[in-house]
C-alpha positions in Angstrom: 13.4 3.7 33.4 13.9 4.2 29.9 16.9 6.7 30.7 18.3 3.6 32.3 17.8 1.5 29.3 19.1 3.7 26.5 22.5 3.9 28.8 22.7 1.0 28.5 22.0 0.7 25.1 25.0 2.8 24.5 27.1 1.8 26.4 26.8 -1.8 25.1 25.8 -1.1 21.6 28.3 -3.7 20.0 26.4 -6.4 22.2 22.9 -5.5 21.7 23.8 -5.0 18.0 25.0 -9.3 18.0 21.5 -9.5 19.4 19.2 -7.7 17.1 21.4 -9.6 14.4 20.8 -12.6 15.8 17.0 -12.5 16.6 16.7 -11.4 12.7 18.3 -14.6 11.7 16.3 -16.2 13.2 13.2 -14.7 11.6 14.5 -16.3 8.5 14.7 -20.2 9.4 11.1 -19.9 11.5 8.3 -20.2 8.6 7.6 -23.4 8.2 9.0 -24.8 11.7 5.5 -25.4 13.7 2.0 -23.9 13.2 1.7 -20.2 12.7 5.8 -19.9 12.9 5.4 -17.2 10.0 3.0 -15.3 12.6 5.8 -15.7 15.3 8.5 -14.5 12.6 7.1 -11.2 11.4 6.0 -10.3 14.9 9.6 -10.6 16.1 11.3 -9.1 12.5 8.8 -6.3 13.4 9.2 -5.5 16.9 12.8 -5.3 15.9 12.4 -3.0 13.0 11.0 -0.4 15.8 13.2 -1.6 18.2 16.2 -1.0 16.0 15.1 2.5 14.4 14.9 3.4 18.5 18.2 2.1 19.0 19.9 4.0 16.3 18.4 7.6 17.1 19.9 6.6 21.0 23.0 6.1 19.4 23.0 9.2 16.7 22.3 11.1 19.6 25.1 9.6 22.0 27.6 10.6 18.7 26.7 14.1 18.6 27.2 14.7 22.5 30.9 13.2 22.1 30.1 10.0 24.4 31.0 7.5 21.7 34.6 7.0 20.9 35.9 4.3 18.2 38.3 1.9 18.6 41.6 4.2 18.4 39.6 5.9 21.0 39.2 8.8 19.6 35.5 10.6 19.5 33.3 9.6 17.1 32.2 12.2 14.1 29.3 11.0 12.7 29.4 12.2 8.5 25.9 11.9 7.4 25.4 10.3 3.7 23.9 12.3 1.4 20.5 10.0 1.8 20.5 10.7 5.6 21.0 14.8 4.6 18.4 14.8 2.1 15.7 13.1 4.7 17.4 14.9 8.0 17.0 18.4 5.9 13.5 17.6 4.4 12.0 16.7 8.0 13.9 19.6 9.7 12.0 22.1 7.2 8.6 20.7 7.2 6.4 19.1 9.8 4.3 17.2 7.5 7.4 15.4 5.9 8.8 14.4 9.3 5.4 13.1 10.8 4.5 11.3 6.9 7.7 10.1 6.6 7.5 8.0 10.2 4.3 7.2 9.8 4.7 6.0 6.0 8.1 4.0 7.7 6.0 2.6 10.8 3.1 1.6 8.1 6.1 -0.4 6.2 7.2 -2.0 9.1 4.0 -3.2 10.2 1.8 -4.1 6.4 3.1 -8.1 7.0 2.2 -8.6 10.4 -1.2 -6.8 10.3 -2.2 -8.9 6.7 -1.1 -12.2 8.1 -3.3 -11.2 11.5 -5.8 -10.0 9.5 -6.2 -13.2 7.1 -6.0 -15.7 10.3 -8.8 -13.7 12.6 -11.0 -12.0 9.5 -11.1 -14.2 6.7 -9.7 -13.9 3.2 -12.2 -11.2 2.0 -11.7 -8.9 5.1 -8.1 -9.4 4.4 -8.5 -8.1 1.0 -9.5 -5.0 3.0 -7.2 -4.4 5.1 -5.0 -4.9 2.7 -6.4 -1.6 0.0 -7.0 0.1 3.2 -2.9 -0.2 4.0 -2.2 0.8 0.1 -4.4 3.6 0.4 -2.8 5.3 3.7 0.6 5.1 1.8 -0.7 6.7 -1.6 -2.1 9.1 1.1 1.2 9.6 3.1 3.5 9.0 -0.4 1.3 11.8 -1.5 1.9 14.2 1.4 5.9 13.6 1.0 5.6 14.4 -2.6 4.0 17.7 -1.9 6.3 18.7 1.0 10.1 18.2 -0.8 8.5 20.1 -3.3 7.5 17.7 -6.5 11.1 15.5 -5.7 11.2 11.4 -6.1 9.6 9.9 -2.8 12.2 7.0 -1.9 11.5 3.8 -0.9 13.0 4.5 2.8 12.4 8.1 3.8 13.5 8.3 7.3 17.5 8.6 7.9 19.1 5.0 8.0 21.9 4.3 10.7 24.5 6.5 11.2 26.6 4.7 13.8 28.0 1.1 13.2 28.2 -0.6 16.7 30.9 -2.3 15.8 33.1 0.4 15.3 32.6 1.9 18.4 35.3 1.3 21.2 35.1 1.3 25.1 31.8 3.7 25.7 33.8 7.4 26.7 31.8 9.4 29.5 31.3 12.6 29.3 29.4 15.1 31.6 28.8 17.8 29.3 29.5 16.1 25.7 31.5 17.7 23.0 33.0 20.9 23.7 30.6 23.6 21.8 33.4 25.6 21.2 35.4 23.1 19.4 32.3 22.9 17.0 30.4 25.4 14.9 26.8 24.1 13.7 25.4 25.5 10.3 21.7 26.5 11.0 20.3 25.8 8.2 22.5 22.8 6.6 22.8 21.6 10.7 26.1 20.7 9.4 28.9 20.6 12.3 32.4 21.8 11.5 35.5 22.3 13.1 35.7 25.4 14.1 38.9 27.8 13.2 39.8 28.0 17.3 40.7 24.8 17.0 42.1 24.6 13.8 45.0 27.2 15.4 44.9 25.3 19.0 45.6 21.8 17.3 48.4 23.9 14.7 50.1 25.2 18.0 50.1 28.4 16.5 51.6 27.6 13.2 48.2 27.1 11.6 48.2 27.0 7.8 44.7 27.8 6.8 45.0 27.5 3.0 46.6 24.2 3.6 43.6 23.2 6.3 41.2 24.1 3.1 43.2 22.2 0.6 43.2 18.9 2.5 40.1 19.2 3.6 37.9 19.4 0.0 34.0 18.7 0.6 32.0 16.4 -1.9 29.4 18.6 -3.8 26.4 17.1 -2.4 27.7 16.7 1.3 27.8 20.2 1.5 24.7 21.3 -1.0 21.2 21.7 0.6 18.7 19.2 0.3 16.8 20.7 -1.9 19.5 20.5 -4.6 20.2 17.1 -3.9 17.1 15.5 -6.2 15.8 17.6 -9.0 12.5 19.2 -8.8 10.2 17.0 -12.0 8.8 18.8 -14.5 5.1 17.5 -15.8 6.6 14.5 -17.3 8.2 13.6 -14.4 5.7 14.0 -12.2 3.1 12.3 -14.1 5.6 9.3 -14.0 6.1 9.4 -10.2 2.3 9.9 -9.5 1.7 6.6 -11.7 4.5 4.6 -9.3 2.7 5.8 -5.9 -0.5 4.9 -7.5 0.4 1.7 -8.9 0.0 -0.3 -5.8 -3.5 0.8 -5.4 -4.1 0.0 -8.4 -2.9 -3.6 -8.3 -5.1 -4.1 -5.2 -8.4 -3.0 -6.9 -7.6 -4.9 -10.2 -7.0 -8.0 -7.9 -10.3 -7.5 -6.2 -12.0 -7.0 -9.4 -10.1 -9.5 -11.5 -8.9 -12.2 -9.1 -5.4 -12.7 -7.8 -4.7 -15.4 -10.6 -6.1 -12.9 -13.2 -3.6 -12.1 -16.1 -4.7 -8.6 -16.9 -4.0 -7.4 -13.0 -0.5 -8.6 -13.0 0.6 -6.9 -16.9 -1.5 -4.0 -16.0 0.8 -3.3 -13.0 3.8 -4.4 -14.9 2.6 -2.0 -17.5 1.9 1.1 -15.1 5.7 0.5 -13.2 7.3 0.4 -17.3 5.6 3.6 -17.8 6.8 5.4 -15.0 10.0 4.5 -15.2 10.5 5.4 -18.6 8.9 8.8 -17.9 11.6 9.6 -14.9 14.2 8.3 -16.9 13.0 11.1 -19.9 12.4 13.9 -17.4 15.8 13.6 -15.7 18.4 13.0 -17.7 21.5 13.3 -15.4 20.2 11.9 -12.5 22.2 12.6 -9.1 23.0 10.5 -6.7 19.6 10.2 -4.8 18.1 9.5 -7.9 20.1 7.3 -9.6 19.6 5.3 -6.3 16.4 5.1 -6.3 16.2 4.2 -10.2 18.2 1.4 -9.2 15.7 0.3 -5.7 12.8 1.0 -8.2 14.5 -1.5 -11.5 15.4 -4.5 -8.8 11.2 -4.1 -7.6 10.7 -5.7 -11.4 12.4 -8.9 -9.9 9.0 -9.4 -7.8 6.8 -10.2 -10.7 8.3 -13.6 -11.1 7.2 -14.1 -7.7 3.7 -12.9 -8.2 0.9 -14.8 -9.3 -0.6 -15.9 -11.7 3.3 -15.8 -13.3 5.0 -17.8 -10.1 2.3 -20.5 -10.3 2.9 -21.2 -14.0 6.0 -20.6 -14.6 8.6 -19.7 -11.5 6.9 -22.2 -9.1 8.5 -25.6 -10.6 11.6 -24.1 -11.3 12.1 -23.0 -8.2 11.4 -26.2 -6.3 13.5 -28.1 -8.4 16.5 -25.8 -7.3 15.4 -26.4 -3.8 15.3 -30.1 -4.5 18.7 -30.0 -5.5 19.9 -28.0 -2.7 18.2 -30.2 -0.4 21.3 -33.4 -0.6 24.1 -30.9 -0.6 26.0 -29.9 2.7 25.9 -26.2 3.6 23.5 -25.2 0.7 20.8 -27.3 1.8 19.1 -24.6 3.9 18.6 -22.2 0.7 16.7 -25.1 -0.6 14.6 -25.3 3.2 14.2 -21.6 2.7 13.1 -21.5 -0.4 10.3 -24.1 0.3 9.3 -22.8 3.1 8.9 -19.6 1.8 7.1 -20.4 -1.6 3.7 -20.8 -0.1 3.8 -17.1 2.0 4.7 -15.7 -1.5 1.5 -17.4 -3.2 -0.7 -16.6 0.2 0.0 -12.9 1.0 0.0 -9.7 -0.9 2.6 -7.5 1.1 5.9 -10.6 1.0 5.8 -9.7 -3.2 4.1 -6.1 -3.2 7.5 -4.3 -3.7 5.4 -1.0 -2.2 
């Protein structure tokens, strides 16, 4: 059964892709609609975030037997990002980072759906529970990843994102036995696939320049470097400032508990902690590669989520914000930003994990 259903996967990815896209939309324009819609549009966001991490691994694995083609019909050659290497590499090499890192990414995918469940069926205070007990499992698993790429910046995705775009892909090509092997030569540590210098000759006809081959053909640093030169390894510094950013949702959680939501001290205390951390990174790596200077960047826009958080929204954000969606409201095509934005103002103020940034 399942065989059945990831051939057809692939071989109507651009199709199934439209749907996934669509049934996300859709997620967006539901909160607010009818009683519990904001249940009803996590659990289907959610089921597709599995669905669609399920769909792409069918896919990746479709590209690397050769039974994907694009649209000049030529077979698809998937060229990992450095982001996908790092991850692919780190969970090749360790078994704890591959089975953290999915679990961490399942956990992620899931944290709405189980606190708005949990606040509906348990109560506010049990919610408050479940809620700690969902930070602490990620300190626990963030910890775990820390360990295992060797004292290296945890991401804020840590599994491999999508390698194939459906909708690049042309009429599905069938294959019994995939790409030729010998066509291909697989590094065994890097798992990097290269053309191998058989073909190189057999596509030259014989007049096979092999300088020139290596001359056209230059390799970006980092595609070819191994993982674990891809992020640097943080001194003390560093890794007292990462420690403090895996911590620091934890921490929010208990000073909420122990303060109140609407307390002051809980929200600049957090503040305070993510300031810290960043500055520490920023001082213990001062070129920053690309991984890095990506996820300085991820980490910077997360500072956009304490206007959203109380007691700061309630006082200040709050009115501002409705009166931008009041004037969206009478204009054409804008209006449903201004529908969005109202129907999403009360999740932000009644649920920890829509502003959490963790």
């Amino acid at each position: 059964m399942l065989q059945k259903y990831a051939s057809f996967v692939v071989n109507n990815a651009a199709q199934v892709n439209s749907i996934e896209n669509g049934l996300r939309t859709l997620t967006y324009v539901l909160p607010g609609r009818f009683a519990d819609a904001e249940l009803a549009s996590e659990a289907i966001y959610t089921l597709l975030s599995f669905v669609g991490v399920y769909h792409d691994k069918l896919l990746a694995k479709a590209a690397i037997k050769g039974l994907l083609v694009d649209k000049q019909g030529q077979p698809l050659k998937l060229d990992p990002t450095v982001f996908n290497r790092y991850h692919g590499q780190m969970a090749h090499a360790s078994d704890v980072y591959r089975v953290a890192a999915h679990v961490l990414s399942c956990v992620q995918y899931a944290e709405k759906l189980v606190e708005m469940v949990a606040a509906k069926r348990l109560g506010n205070r049990r919610r408050w529970q479940v809620v700690t007990w969902i930070e602490i499992t990620k300190v626990v698993l963030r910890l775990a990843l820390l360990r295992a790429s060797g004292q290296r910046m945890v991401t804020g995705a840590v599994v491999p994102e999508r390698e194939v775009d459906p909708g690049s892909l042309g009429s599905t090509k069938h294959m019994e036995h995939g790409v030729d092997a010998k066509k291909q030569w697989k590094g065994g540590r890097s798992r990097l696939s290269f053309t191998s210098v058989r073909e190189i000759l057999q596509q030259a006809e014989g007049n096979a320049d092999l300088g020139a081959f290596v001359a056209n053909s230059p390799q970006n640093a980092e595609r070819i470097a191994p993982a674990s030169s891809l992020m640097h390894r943080l001194s003390a510094l560093g890794l007292t400032g990462e420690l403090l950013f895996i911590l620091r949702p934890l921490i929010y959680v208990l000073s909420m508990r122990k303060l109140g939501a609407n307390n002051w001290r809980a929200w600049a205390l957090s503040l305070l902690i993510e300031l810290t951390s960043r500055q520490m990174l920023r001082s213990d790596i001062n070129v920053p590669r690309t991984l890095e200077r990506d996820e300085m960047a991820r980490r910077k826009w997360l500072l956009v989520y304490y206007l959203v958080r109380m007691p700061f929204f309630e006082q200040f954000t709050e009115k501002r914000l409705s009166r931008v969606a009041m004037w969206c409201s009478n204009k054409p095509v804008i209006s449903l930003l201004g529908s969005l934005i109202q129907d999403y103002q009360p999740l932000w103020k009644q649920y920890y994990f829509y502003t959490a940034g963790s």
